[in-house]
N, C-alpha and C positions, 0 to 999 in steps of 0.2 A: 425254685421259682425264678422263672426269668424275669426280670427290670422293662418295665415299658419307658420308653424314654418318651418325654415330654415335646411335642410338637405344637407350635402357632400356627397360628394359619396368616398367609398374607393375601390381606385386603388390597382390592381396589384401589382404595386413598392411600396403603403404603407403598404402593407402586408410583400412583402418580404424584404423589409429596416427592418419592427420590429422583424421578426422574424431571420433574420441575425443576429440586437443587443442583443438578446434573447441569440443565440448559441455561439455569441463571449462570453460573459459573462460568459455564462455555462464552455466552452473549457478555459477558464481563470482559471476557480474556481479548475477542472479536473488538468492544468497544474501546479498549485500549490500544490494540496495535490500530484500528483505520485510523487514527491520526499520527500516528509515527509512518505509515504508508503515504497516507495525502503528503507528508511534508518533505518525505524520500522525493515520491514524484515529482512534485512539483520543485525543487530542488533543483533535481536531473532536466526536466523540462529548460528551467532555466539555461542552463550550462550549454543543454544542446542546441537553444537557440543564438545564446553568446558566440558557439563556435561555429557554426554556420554563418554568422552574421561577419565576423572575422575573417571568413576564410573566403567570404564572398567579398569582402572590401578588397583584400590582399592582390585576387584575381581579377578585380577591377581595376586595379593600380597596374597590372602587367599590361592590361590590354589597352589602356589607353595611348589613344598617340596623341601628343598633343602638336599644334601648329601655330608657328607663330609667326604672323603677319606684320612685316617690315613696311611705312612708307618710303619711299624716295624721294 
């Protein structure tokens, strides 16, 4: 006699219960790094306006002539 082996059936609601624990986890994982990213960026933003701001004083200090007016 051969053995029937035993099979469930998957339902509807077990498909979507795992694929719901699937997306919370994902949106977990998501809601975790965007504030490690916001604070990267904004960060770098900073920096890169420090250094343009710097680099613009710098080459404003080359170009200036200055004159100085003596009386007699």
């Amino acid at each position: 006699m051969a053995k029937q082996a035993m099979t469930t059936r998957i339902t509807r609601d077990d498909l979507e219960r795992s694929f719901r624990s699937l997306q919370d986890g994902a949106k977990a994982r998501v809601d975790e790094k965007k504030s490690t990213i916001a604070t990267a960026a904004s960060i770098g933003g900073l920096l890169i306006v420090l250094l343009v701001f710097l680099l613009g004083r710098r080459s404003g200090r080359r170009k200036t002539t200055l004159v100085e007016i003596r009386r007699v």
